[in-house]
N, C-alpha and C positions, 0 to 999 in steps of 0.2 A: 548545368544540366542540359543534357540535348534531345532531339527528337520530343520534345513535350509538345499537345497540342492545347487545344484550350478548353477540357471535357471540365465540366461542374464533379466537385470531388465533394463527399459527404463523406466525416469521420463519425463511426455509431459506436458509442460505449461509454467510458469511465474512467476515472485515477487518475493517477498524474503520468501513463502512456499515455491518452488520449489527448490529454492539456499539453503534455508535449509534446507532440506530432502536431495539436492547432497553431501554436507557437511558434514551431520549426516553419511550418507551410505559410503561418502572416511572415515569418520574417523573410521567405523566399518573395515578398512580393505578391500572395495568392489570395489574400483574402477576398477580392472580388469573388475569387469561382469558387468560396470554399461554405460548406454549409454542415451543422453538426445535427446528431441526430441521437439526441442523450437518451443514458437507461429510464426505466419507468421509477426508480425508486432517487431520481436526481432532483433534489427538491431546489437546487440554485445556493445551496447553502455548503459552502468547503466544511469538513469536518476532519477528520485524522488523513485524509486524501481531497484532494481537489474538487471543484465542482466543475465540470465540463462546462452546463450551460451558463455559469457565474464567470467564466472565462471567455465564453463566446460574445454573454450580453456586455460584459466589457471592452470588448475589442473590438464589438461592431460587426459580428457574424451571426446571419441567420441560425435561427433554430427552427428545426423542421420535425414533424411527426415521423416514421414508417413510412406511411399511407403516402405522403405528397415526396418522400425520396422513392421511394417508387415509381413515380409518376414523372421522373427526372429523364427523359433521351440522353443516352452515350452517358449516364452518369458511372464514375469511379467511387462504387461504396465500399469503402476500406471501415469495416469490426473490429473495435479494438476493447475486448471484453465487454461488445455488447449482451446485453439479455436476454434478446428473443432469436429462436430458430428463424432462419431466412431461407423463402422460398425464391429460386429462379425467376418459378416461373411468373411472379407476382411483378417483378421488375420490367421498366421499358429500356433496359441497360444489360449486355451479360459481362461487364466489369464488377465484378465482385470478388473483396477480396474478403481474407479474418488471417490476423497474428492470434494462434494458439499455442494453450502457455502445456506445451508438451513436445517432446522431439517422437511427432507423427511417426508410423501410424501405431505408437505406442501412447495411450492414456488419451482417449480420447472421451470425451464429455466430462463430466463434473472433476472438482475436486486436486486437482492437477499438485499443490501444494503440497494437499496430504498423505496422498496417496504412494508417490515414487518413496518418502521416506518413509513410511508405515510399512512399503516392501521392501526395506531394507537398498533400495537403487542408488547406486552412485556417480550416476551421468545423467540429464536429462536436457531439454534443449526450448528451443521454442521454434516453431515454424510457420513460415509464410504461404497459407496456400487460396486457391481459389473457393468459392461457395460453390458448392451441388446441392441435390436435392439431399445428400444424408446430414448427418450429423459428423462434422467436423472429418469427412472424409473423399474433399476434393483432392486434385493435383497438387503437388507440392510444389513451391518456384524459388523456395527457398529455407535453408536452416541451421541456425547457431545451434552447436552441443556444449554443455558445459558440466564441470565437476558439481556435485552435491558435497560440500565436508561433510565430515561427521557431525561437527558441532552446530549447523545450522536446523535450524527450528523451519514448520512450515511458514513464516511470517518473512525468515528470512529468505527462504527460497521466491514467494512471492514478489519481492522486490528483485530479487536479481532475476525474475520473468520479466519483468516490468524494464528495467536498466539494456537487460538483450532484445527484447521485443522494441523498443525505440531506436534502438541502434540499428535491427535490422529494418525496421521501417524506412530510415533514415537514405541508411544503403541502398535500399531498393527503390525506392518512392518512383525515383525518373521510369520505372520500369512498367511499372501501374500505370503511371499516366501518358506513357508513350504512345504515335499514332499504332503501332502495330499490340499489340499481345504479350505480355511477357509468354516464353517458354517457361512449361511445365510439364512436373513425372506423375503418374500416376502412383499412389500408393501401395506400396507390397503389401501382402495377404500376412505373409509371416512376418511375426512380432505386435502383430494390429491387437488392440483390447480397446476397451470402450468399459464407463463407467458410470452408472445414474447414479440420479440425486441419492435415490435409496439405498446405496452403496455405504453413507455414514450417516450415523442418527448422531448429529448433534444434539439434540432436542435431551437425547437420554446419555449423552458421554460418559463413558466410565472405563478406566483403564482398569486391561486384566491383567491382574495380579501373578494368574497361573500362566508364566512366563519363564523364559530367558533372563538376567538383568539387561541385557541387549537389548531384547524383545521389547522389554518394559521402557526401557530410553527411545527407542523408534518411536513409540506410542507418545510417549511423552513429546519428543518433539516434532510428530507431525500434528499432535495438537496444540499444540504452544501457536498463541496468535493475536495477542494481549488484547487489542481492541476487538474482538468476538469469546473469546473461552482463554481460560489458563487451567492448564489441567487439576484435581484437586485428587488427594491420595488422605484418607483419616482426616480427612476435615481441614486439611492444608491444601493453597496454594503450591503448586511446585514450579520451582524457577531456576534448582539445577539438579545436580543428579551424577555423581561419582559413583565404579564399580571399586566395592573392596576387595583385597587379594585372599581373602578368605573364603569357602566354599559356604553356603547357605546348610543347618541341620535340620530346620524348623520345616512345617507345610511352608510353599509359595503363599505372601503375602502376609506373613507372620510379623507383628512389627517389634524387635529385637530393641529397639531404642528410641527414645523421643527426648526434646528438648524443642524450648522455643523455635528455636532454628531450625534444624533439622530433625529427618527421623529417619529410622534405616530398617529396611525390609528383608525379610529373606525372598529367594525366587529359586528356580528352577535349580539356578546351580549357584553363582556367588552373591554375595549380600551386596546391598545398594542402600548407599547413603541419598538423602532427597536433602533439597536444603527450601527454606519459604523462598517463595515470589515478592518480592521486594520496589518491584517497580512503580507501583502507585502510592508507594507513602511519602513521596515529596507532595501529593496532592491531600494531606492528610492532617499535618501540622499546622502549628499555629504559629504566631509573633514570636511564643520562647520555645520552639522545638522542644522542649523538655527533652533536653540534652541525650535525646533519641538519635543510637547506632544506625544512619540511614547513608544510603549506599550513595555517595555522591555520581555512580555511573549514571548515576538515571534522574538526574537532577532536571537536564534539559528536555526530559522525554516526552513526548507529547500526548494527551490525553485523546478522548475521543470525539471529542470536539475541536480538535487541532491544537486548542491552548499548553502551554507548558503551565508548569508551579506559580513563574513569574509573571505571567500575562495574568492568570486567575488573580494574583495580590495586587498586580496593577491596578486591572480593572476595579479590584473590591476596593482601594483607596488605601490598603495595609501598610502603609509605612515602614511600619516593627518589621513582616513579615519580607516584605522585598529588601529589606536590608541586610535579614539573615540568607536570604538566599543566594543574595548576590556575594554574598561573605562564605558561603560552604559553595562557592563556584558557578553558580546561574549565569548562563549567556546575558547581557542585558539586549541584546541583538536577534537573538532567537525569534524568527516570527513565526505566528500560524500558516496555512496554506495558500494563503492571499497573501503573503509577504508583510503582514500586519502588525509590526515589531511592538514590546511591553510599553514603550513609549509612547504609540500611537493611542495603547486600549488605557492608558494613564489621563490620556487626554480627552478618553471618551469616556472615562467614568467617573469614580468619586475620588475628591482630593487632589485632582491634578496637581499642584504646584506642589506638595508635599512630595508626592510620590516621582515627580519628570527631577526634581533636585535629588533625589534618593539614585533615580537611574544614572543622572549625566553625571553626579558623579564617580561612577563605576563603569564608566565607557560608554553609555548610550550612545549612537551615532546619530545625532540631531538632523544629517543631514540622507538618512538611509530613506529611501523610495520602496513603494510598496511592488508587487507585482504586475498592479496597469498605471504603472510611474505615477502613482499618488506621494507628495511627501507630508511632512508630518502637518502642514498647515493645511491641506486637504479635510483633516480630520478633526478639527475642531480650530475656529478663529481666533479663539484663547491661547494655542501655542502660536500662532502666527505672531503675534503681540508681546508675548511673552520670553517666547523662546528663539524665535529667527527672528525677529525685528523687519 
């Protein structure tokens, strides 16, 4: 990188954009001048996403309030799905930047996931721009555009914000912390919207039925978001959703057919098959599976505490249980958001010696490091002994 000076850089936000952007920045060598400034609801604890300050307090980076990044001269605050509106005028710095998860000055405030797909959009982007006193409606200095499939859900759009938004950080970084300015466009008037919190009632979700079948799948997948809501139709889970080539006779919402599995609705104009949500019944069985049709896709999938199936049976000491899993396909490798693999929580919970013979022999990597290069002897002196000698 060139032209960099040596201004105090504070990252304000969340996820694992934010943990990677601190990561990217220690391994440039930066952690002296780097200092984070995590949301209000970061309790230091990783859960289905990373913990900002759980990555800082391991790596040996301050953690600061608002209040004292404020109070920072020549500071570079780079927002990366911070939580609070940011005043100019509060700062003793006007390097301020935010990665918004929308291609400006389209969708601006809340919602950004749910929204382009509930409107049916098929391009959306993420953009680089400076803080003013509005809401998300500074100069632009930079922006990735990307496809929407059809088949992505709001969960998966959020990731691929997350995937472009690092990437463009990445790209840009030398630009933010250069001695001069980066260049920037002001935002055009046409195409601009903005969206409040009050814009979707989670609180009361309920898809409407008197639809399109179309209609009804946009809804459907820009609610789909596994660890916050799955949308429910007749007391079901829904987790896919085929249109039939048949026209609908019934009222919209009529339900034509039911079965464990699926149920099929009429709508506006063709019938639509639903089928259940199926992703958390790996977390649901026991030692005999009772010889229950579960969907090996979602085997490794991770709950909302970050754990998979196999970390849960680890931990619990389930012997039976981590055998059958690792037998219908479980990573034994799979770690939480700390890089905490089934091996690690084997040896931090009950049963260890049952359970680390059950893993290593199904491939455990005896010698896999955590995310702040912890290995397995870090985490209990019983594998140290045991297991590495």
């Amino acid at each position: 990188m060139t032209n960099v000076n040596t201004r105090k850089i504070c990252l304000a936000g969340k996820n694992q954009i934010a943990v990677d952007a601190l990561i990217y920045m220690i391994n440039l060598g930066w952690k002296d001048r780097l200092m984070v400034c995590p949301n209000r609801n970061d309790t230091g604890v990783s859960t289905w996403q990373p913990s900002l300050i759980r990555y800082a307090r391991e790596f040996g980076v301050d953690v600061v309030t608002l209040e004292q990044a404020q109070e920072v001269p020549q500071l570079v605050f780079i927002s990366l799905e911070f939580d609070r509106i940011i005043r100019p005028a509060d700062f003793q710095s006007d390097r301020l930047f935010n990665i918004h998860f929308s291609a400006l000055p389209a969708y601006k405030g809340m919602y950004t996931s749910a929204l382009p797909i509930l409107h049916g959009k098929q391009r959306t982007g993420v953009t680089l721009h400076e803080i003013d006193s509005g809401i998300d409606t500074g100069p632009i200095i930079a922006q990735t555009i990307f496809k929407i499939p059809v088949t992505w859900t709001a969960r998966d759009l959020y990731f691929a914000y997350m995937g472009h938004g690092f990437a463009l950080f990445r790209e840009k970084l030398d630009r933010l912390v250069a001695s001069e300015a980066p260049r920037s466009t002001a935002q055009a008037a046409n195409g601009s919207s903005y969206f409040a919190k009050s814009e979707i009632d989670y609180a009361g979700l309920k898809i409407n039925l008197f639809d399109t079948a179309d209609g009804i799948i946009q809804q459907l997948r820009a609610f789909s978001f596994r660890e916050y809501q799955i949308p429910i139709i007749e007391d079901m889970q829904i987790g896919g959703w085929d249109i039939l080539n048949h026209s609908s006779r019934e009222k919209p919402g009529t339900v034509l057919d039911r079965d464990a599995e699926s149920l099929t609705i009429a709508t506006i104009d063709y019938s639509l098959r639903l089928s259940r949500n199926r992703t958390w019944e790996w977390f649901e069985v026991t030692g005999e599976l009772n010889d229950k049709a579960l969907d090996p896709s979602h085997i490794n999938v991770r709950d909302k505490n970050g754990w998979t199936p196999l970390i849960r049976a680890a931990w619990a000491g389930d012997t039976r249980l981590c055998r059958k899993l690792l037998e219908f396909g479980a990573d034994p490798n799979r770690p939480n958001h700390n890089g905490t693999t089934p091996l690690m929580y084997a040896y931090s919970g009950k049963n260890p010696d049952e359970v680390a013979e059950v893993l290593r022999a199904h491939g455990a990597d005896m010698e896999q490091r955590d995310n702040f290069g912890k290995s397995l002897k870090n985490y209990h002196p019983y594998a140290a002994r045991n297991c590495i000698g």
